[in-house]
C-alpha positions, 0 to 999 in steps of 0.5 A: 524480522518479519514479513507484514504482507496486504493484499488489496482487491482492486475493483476497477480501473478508477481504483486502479488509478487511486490505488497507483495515486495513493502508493505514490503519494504514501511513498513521497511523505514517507521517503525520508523515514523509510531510509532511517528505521533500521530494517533499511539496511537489511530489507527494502521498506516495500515492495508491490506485486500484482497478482491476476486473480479471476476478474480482478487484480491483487495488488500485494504489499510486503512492508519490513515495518508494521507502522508503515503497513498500518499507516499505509492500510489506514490511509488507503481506507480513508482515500478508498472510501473518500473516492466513493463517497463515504461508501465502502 
């Protein structure tokens, strides 16, 4: 099983805040399948980490599941760019 990992700059603290809304909001809807894929038994379906970097923040994401990694990286698009008003 390999690791997918993304890491994700993190602009501001209003990003910090969509970020946090987001991951919450991702983990809600997908609880339910992240118990049932088979990499659950042997690994947790995420784990975040931050990690300082200069003047910023990396939020570090490691999935078990490249549906869920792609899921979770489009979705993030999509809000990102939603709270800035289609730019991005």
């Amino acid at each position: 099983m390999s690791d997918i990992v993304i890491k994700l700059p993190i602009e501001s603290d209003r990003e910090a805040d969509l970020f946090s809304n987001y991951l919450n909001s991702f983990m809600h809807r997908r609880g339910e399948v992240a118990d049932d894929l088979p990499e659950a038994e042997d690994a947790p379906y995420l784990i975040v980490h931050s990690d300082p970097c200069g003047d910023r923040e990396v939020k570090v994401l490691t999935f078990q599941n490249l549906g869920a990694a792609r899921a979770f990286s489009a979705g993030w698009r999509r809000a990102r760019d939603a709270s800035n008003g289609g730019l991005a």
